[in-house]
C-alpha positions as CSV (number, residue, x, y, z in Angstrom):
1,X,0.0,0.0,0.0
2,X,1.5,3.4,-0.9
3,X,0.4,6.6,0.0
4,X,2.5,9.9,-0.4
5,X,1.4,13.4,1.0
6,X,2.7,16.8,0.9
7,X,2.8,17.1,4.6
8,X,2.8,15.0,7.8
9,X,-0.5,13.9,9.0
10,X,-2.0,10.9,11.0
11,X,-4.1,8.6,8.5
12,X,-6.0,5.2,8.5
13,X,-5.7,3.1,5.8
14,X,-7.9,-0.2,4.9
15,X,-6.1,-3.3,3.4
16,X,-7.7,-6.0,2.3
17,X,-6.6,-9.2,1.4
18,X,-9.0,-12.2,-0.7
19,X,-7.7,-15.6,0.8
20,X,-10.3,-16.8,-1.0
21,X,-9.2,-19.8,0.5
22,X,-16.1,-24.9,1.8
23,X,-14.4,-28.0,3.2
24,X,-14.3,-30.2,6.6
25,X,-11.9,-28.6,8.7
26,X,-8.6,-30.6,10.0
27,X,-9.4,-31.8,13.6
28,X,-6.0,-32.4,16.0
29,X,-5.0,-35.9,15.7
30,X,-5.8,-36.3,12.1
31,X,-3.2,-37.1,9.8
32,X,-1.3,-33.5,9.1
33,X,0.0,-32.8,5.5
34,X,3.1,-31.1,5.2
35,X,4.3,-28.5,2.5
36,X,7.5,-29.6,0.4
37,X,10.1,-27.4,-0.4
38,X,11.8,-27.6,-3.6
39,X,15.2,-28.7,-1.5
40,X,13.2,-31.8,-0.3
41,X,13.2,-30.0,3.2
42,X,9.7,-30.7,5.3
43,X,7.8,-27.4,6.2
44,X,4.8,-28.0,8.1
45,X,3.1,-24.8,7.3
46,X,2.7,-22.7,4.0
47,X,1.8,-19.2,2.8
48,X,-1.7,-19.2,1.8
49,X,-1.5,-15.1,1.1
50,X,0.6,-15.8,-1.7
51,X,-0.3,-14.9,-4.8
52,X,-3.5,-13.4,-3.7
53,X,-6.0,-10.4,-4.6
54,X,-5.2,-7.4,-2.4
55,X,-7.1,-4.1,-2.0
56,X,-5.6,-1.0,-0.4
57,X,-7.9,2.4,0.0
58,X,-4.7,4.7,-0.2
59,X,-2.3,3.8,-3.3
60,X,-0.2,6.1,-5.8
61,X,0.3,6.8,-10.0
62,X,-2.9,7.5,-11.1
63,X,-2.3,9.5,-12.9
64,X,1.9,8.6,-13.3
65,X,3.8,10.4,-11.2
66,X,7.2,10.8,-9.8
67,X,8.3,10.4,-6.2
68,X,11.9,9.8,-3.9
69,X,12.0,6.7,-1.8
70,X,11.4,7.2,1.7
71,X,15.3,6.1,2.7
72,X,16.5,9.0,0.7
73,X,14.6,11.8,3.1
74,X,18.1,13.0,4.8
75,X,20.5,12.9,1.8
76,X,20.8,16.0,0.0
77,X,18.5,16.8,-2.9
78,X,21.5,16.0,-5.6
79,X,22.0,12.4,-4.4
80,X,18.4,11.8,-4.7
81,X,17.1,8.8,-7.3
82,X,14.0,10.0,-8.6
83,X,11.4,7.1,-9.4
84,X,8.3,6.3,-11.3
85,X,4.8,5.3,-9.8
86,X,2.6,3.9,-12.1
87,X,-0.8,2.1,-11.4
88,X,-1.6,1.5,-15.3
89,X,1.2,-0.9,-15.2
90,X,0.5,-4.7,-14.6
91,X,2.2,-8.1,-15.1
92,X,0.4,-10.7,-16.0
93,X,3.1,-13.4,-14.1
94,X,1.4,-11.6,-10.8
95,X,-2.5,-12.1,-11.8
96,X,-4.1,-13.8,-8.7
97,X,-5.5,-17.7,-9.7
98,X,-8.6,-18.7,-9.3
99,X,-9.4,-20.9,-6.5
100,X,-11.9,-22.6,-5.0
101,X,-12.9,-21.2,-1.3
102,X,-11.4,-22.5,1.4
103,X,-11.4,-21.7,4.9
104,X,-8.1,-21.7,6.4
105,X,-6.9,-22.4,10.5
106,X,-3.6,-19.8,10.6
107,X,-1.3,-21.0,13.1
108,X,-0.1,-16.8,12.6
109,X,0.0,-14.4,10.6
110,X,3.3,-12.0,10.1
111,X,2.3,-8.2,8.3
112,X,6.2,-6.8,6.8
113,X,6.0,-3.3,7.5
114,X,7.9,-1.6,4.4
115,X,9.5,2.6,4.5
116,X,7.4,3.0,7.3
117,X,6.3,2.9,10.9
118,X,4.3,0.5,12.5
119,X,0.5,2.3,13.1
120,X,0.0,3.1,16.5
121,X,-3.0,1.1,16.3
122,X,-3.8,-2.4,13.9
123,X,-7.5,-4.0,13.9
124,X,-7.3,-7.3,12.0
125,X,-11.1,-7.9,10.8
126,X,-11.9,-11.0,8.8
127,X,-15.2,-12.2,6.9
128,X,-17.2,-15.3,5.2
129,X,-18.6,-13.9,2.3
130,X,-16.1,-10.6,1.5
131,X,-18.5,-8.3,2.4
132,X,-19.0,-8.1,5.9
133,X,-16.4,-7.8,8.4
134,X,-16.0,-8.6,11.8
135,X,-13.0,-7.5,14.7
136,X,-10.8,-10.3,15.2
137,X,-7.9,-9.6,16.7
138,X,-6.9,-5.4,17.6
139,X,-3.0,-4.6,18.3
140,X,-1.9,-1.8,20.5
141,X,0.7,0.6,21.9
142,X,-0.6,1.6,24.8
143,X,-3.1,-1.3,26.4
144,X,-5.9,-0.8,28.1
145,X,-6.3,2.9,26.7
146,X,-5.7,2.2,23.2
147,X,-8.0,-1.0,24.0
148,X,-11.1,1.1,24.9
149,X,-10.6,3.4,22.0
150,X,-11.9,0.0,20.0
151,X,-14.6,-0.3,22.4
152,X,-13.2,-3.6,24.1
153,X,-10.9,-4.2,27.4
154,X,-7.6,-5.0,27.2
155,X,-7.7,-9.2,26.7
156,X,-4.7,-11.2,25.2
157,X,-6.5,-14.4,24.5
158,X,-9.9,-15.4,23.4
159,X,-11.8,-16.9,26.1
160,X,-14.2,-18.1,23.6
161,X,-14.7,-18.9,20.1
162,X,-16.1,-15.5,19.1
163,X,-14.0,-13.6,21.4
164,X,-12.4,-10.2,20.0
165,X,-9.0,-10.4,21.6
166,X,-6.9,-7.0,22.1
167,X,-3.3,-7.1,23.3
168,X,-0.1,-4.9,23.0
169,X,2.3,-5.8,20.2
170,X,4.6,-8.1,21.3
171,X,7.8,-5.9,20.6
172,X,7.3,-2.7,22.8
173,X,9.5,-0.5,20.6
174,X,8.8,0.0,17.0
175,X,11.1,-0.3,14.3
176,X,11.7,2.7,12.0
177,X,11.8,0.6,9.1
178,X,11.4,-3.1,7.8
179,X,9.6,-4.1,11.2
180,X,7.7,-7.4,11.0
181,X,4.5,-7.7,13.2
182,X,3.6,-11.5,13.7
183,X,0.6,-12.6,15.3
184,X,0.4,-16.0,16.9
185,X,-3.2,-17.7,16.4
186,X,-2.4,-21.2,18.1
187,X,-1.8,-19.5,21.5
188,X,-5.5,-20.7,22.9
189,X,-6.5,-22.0,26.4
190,X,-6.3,-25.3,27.5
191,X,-9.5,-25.3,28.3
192,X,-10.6,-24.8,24.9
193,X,-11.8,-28.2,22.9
194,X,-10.9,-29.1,19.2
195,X,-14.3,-27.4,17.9
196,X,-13.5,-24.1,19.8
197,X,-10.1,-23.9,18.6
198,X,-11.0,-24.5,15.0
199,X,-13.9,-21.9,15.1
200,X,-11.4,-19.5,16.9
201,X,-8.8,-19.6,13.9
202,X,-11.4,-19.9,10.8
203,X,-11.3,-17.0,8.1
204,X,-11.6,-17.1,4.8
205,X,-11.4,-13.1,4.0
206,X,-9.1,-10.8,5.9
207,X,-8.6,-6.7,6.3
208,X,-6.2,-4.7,8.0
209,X,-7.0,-1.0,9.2
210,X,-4.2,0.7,9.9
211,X,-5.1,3.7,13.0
212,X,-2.6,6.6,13.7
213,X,0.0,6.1,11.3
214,X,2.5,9.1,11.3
215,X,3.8,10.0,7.1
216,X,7.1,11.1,8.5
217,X,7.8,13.4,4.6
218,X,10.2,15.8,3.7
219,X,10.7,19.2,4.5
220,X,11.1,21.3,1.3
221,X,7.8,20.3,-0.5
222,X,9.7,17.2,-1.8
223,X,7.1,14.3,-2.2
224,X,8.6,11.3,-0.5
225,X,6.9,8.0,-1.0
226,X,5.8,5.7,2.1
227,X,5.2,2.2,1.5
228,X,3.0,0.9,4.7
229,X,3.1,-2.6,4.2
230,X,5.5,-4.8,1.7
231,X,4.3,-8.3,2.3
232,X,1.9,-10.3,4.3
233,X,2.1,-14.2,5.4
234,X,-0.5,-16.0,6.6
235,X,0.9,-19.2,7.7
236,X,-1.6,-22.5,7.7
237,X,-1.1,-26.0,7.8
238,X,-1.9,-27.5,4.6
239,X,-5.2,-28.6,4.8
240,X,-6.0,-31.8,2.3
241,X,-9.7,-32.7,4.1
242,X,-8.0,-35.6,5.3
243,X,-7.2,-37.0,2.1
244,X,-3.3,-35.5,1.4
245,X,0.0,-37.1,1.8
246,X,1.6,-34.0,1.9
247,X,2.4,-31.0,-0.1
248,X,3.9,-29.6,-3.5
249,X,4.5,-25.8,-5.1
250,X,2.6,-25.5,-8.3
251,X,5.6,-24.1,-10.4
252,X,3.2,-22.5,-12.5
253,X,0.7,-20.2,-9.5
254,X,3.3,-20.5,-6.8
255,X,0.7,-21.8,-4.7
256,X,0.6,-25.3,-2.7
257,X,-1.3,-28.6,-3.9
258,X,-2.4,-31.1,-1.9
259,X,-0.7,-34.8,-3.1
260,X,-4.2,-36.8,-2.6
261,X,-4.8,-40.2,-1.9
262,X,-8.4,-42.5,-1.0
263,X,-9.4,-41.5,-4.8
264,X,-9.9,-38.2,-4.5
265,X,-8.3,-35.3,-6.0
266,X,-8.5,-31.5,-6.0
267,X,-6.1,-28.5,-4.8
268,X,-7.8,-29.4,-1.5
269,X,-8.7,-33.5,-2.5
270,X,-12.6,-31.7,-2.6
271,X,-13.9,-34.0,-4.7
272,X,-13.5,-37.7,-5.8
273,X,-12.1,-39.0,-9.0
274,X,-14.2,-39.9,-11.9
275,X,-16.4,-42.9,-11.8
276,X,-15.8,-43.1,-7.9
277,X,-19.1,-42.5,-6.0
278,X,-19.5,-38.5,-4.8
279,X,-20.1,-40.0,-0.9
280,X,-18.1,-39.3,2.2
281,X,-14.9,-42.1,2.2
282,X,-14.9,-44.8,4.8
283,X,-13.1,-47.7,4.9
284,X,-14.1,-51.5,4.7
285,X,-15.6,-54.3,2.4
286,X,-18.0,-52.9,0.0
287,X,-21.7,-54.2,0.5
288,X,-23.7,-56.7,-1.7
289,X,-26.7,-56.0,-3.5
290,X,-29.8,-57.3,-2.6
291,X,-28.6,-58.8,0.3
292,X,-30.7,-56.5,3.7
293,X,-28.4,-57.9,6.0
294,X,-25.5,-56.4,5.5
295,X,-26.6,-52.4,6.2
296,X,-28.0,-53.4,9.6
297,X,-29.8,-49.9,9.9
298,X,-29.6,-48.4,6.4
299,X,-29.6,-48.6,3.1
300,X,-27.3,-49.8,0.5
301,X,-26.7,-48.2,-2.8
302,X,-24.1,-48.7,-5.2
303,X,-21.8,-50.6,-2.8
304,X,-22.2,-47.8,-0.2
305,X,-24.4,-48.6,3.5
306,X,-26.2,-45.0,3.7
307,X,-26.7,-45.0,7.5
308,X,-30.2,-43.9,9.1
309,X,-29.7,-40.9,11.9
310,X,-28.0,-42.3,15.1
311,X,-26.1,-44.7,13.5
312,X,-22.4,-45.3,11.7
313,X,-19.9,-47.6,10.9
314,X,-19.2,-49.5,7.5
315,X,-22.8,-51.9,8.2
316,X,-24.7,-49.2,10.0
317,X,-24.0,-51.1,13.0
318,X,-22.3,-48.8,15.6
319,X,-25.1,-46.6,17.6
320,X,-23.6,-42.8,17.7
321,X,-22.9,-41.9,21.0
322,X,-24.7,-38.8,21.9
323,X,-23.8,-38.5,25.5
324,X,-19.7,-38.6,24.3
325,X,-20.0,-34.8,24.7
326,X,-21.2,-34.9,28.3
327,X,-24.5,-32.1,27.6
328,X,-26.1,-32.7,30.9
329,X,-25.2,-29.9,33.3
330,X,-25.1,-29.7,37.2
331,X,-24.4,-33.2,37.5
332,X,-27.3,-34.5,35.6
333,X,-26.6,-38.1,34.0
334,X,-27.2,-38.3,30.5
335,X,-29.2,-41.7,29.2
336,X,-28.1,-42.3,25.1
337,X,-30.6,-43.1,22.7
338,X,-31.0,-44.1,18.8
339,X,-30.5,-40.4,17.2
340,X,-31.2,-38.4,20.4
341,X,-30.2,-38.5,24.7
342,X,-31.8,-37.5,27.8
343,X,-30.7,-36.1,30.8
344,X,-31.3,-37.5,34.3
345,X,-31.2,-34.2,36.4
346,X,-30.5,-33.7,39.9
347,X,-33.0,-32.6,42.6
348,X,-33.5,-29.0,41.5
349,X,-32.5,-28.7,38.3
350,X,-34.3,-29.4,35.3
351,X,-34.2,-28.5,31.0
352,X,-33.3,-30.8,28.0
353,X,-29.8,-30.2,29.7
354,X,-30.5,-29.4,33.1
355,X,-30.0,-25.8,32.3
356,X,-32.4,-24.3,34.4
357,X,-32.3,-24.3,38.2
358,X,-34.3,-22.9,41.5
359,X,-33.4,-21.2,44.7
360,X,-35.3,-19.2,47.1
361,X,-38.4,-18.6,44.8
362,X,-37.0,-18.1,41.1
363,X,-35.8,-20.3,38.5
364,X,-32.3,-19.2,36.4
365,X,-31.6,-20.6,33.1
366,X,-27.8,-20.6,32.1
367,X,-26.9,-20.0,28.2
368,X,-24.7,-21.8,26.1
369,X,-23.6,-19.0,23.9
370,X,-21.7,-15.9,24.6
371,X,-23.8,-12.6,23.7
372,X,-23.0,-8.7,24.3
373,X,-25.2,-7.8,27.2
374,X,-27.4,-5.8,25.2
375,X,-28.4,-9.3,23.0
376,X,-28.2,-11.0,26.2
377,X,-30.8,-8.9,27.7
378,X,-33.3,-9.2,24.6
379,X,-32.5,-12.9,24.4
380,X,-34.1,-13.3,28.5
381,X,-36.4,-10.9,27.2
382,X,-37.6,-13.2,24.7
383,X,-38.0,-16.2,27.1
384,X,-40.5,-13.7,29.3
385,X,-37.3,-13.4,32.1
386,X,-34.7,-11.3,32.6
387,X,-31.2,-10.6,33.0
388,X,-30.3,-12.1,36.4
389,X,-30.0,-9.4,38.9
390,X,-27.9,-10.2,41.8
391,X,-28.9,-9.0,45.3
392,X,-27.1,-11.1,48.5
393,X,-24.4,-13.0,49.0
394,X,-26.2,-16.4,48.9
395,X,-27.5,-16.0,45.5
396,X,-24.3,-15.1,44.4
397,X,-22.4,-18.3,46.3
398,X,-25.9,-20.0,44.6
399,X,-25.0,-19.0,41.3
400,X,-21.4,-19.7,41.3
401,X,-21.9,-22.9,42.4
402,X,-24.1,-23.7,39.6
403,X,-22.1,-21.9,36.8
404,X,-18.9,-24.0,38.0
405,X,-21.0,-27.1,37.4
406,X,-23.2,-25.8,34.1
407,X,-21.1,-24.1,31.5
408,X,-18.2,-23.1,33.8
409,X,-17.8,-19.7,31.7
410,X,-18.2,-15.7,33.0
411,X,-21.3,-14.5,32.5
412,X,-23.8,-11.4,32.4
413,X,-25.3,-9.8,35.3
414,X,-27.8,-7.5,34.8
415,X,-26.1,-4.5,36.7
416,X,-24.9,-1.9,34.5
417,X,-23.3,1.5,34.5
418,X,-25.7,4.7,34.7
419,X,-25.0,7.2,31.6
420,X,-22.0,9.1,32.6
421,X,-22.0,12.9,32.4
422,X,-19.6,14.6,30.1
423,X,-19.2,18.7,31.4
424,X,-18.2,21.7,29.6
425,X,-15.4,23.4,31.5
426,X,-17.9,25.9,33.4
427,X,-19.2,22.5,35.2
428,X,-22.8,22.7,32.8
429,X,-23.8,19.5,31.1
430,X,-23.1,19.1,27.4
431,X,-26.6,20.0,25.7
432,X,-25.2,19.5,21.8
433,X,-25.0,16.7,19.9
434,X,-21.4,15.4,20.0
435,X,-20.2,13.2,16.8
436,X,-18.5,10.4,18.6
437,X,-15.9,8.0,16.6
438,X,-16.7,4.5,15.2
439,X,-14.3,2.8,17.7
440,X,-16.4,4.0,20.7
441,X,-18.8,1.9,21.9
442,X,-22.8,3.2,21.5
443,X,-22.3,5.2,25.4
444,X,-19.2,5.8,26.1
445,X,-17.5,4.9,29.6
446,X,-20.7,2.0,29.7
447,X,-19.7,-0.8,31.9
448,X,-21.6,-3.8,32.7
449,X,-21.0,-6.5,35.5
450,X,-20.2,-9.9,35.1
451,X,-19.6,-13.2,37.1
452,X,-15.7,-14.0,36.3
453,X,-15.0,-17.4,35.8
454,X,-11.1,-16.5,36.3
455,X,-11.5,-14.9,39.8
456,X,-13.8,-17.3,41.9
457,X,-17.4,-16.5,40.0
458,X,-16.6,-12.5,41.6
459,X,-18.3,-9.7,40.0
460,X,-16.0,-7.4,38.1
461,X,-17.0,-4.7,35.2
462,X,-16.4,-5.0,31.8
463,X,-17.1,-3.1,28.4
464,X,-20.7,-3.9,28.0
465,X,-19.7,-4.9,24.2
466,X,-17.5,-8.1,25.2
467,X,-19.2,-11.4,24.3
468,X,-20.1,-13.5,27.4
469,X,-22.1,-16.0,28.4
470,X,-25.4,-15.1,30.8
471,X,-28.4,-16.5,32.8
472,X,-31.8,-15.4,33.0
473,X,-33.4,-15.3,35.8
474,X,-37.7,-15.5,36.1
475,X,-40.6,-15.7,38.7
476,X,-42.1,-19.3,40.0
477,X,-45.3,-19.7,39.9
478,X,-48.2,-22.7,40.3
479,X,-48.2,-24.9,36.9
480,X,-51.8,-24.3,34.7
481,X,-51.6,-28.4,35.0
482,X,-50.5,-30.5,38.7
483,X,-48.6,-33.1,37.2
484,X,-47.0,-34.3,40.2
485,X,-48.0,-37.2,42.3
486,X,-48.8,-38.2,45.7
487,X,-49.0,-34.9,47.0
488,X,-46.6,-33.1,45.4
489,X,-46.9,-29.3,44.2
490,X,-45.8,-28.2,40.5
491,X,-44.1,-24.8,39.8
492,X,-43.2,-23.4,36.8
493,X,-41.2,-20.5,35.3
494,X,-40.2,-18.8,31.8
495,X,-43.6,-19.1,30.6
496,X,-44.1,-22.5,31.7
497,X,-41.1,-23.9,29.7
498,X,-39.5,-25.3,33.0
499,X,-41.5,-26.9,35.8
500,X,-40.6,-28.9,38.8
501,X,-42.5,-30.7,41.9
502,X,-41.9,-29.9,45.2
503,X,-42.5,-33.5,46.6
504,X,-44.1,-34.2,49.7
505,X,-42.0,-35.4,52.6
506,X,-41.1,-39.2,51.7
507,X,-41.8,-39.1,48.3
508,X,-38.6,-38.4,45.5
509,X,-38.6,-37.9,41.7
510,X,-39.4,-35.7,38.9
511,X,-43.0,-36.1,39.2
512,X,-42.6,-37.3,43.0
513,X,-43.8,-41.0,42.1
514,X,-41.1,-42.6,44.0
515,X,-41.5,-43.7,47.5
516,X,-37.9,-43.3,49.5
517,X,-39.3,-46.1,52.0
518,X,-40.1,-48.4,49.2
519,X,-36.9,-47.6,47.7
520,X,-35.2,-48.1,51.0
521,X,-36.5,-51.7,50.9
522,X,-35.5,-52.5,47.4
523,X,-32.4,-51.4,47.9
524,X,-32.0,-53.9,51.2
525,X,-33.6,-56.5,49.9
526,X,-31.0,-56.5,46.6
């Protein structure tokens, strides 16, 4: 990207770079295809930026025009070397090839700074379709202050999936020239599964805005010319969809191509030779016709078992295991079924997971999925609760308890900041409008509270933007219907999409029909 001015001025500049780059992600523990050099040496990762489409909002020569390079800005004018930009001028060796799109897993991404600074701030957005862009990852000088002015706190690593992550760069001082900016994308937490890590490091489009970038230019009206960025790496393992024994350099794109085995071929081994069947590969005998035996619970069709829901396995024999990833919360035991699971739940808890629980007169439903605390608030809203608002010690010990056990991540309160006032220096509130920037959040200086998973389930504020997990909280109330038995009293909450029974004394169960004294004496008698 080149830009030149006539004098010095802070500028942001947009760069956007087409990986282009939609296939089964590669899970850990799958077979890993490397890239070959041409030396025969192994490299386990290649450069998926090469050779691809990029888009800069700030660039020189149209029309032509002449400029110095920025390194000559403190010779004299006479040992100058005067040079040519021109953006008419193109090579076709350097066309971009089509691909098809892929979604990549970076293990990091390195941006080569060219004649210039670093910018003293970096957002690194990325995108599915091209067109809309998301923050991923925001680099800093000057932490938690630059953080806010992107309307997030100051967080080095995700602690979720969609989590916008905003740390210092890594070298403290910048470089005057030639500076490389890498940023590590396999530094997750342990806590984080397979799934998580995969959906943390996915992106297919990228774009870099460059914040408060000083064009350092000359002083007697010379135009000096500023290249902001010379090259950029994005560094991924090669990615065959489990079908590559390594990797090769087309000589002819300069790109990688997967070596593909299991009949299938492809840059990416997408797609399965001619005259193989287009299903997913699995290993074993191939079935017979006609004979119903050997797809125990499906169908076969051209040699292939097509397996009803719930089952797998060459013969349709193996019942998936839906309980594998443990969905009951609280402790609830989960029962596995053909295509499906229920969860056993423990005394005051209930939910197709055991989400929802009761204490002290309200039931609290804990989410899955990490919202900003405005979506958060609508999404109670929607349930006919609300945010969970927090008022003594024992709901908050109650809560913890529960969160530890449930989804174990921090999550909304409903406490929030009250609009701050912004004075004019007489003391007199602001009464104009103000024009605030994009980076700010909607109110600026608007906290919310949250339960933090890190620090004991303690409350702590945060920038009411952040993505986080939350529980709603709603009034008990008699059930339209008493299903329980033998005495027992039904409640239910959230619009009477969770119920329980409080049981009478001696009687146990989710509709109380189980007698602890003839339990007692089952139990003995076994």
């Amino acid at each position: 990207m080149n830009s030149r001015r006539t004098r010095p001025r802070a500028v942001t500049g947009v760069l956007l770079l087409l990986l282009a780059v939609v296939c089964s992600p590669l899970h850990r523990g799958a077979a890993v295809a490397v890239a070959v050099r041409s030396n025969g040496a192994v490299d386990p990762v290649v450069n998926v930026a090469q050779g691809k489409p990029v888009k800069a909002n700030v660039t020189c020569g149209s029309p032509l025009e002449d400029f110095y390079p920025h390194s000559d800005l403190l010779k004299p004018a006479s040992d100058r070397q005067i040079q040519r930009c021109d953006a008419s001028f193109h090579d076709d060796d350097l066309s971009p090839v089509p691909e098809p799109i892929q979604t990549y897993h970076p293990e990091n991404i390195t941006i080569h700074m060219g004649d210039t600074i670093r910018p003293g701030r970096l957002a690194i957005m990325r995108s599915a379709d091209g067109l809309n862009f998301d923050p991923w990852i925001y680099l800093v000088t000057n932490g938690n202050r630059d953080c806010r002015r992107f309307g997030v706190a100051k967080q080095p690593e995700p602690d979720s999936p969609e989590s916008v992550v905003c740390r210092e760069y890594a070298q403290l001082e910048p470089q005057l020239y030639n500076e490389r900016i890498t940023v590590s994308l396999s530094e997750v937490p342990p806590s984080f599964s397979d799934e998580a890590r995969q959906r943390w490091q996915a992106v297919r489009h990228l774009q870099l805005r460059f914040y408060d970038m000083d064009l350092v230019l000359g002083t007697s009206a010379d135009q000096f010319d500023h290249h902001a960025v010379s090259a950029i790496s994005v560094m991924v393992r090669c990615e065959c969809n489990g079908f590559g024994k390594g990797c090769e350099i087309n000589a002819d794109s300069g790109q990688y191509e997967c070596i593909c085995s299991g009949n299938t071929q492809g840059r990416f081994c997408e797609e399965c030779k001619p005259l193989y069947n287009q299903f997913p590969y699995q290993p074993g005998r191939p079935c017979q016709e006609c004979e119903t035996s050997t797809c125990v619970h499906g169908t076969c069709t051209d040699n292939i078992c097509t397996c009803e829901n719930g089952w797998e396995g060459t013969n349709c024999d193996q019942n998936i295991d839906e309980c594998a990833s443990n969905p009951c919360w609280q402790g609830g035991t989960c029962l596995d079924h053909v295509d499906g699971y229920s969860c056993v739940c423990p005394k005051g808890a209930t939910g197709k997971n055991c989400e929802t629980a009761f204490f002290a007169g309200e039931c609290y439903e804990f989410s899955s999925e990490a919202l900003t605390h405005q979506e958060a608030t609508q999404a109670c809203s929607v349930k006919n609760g609300h945010l969970v608002d927090l008022k003594d010690e024992q709901e908050q010990r109650f809560l913890a308890d529960k969160l530890m056990a449930s989804n174990g991540a921090s999550s909304w309160l409903a406490v929030r900041s009250a609009p701050t006032a912004f004075l004019y220096s007489d003391g007199s509130p602001i009464s104009g409008p103000i024009q605030w920037s994009s980076s700010e959040p909607a109110a600026p200086c608007d906290l919310c509270v949250l339960l933090d998973s890190s620090d004991n389930f303690l409350a702590r504020t945060a920038a009411c933007t952040e993505q986080h997990n939350y529980v709603c909280q709603s009034n008990m109330k008699p059930c339209g219907e008493n299903v329980c038995q033998n005495g027992g009293i039904c409640f239910s909450c959230f619009d009477d999409s969770a119920a329980f029974c409080d049981c009478s004394a001696g009687f146990d169960g989710k509709t109380c029909e189980i007698s602890r004294c003839f339990a007692t004496m089952l139990a003995r008698l076994s």
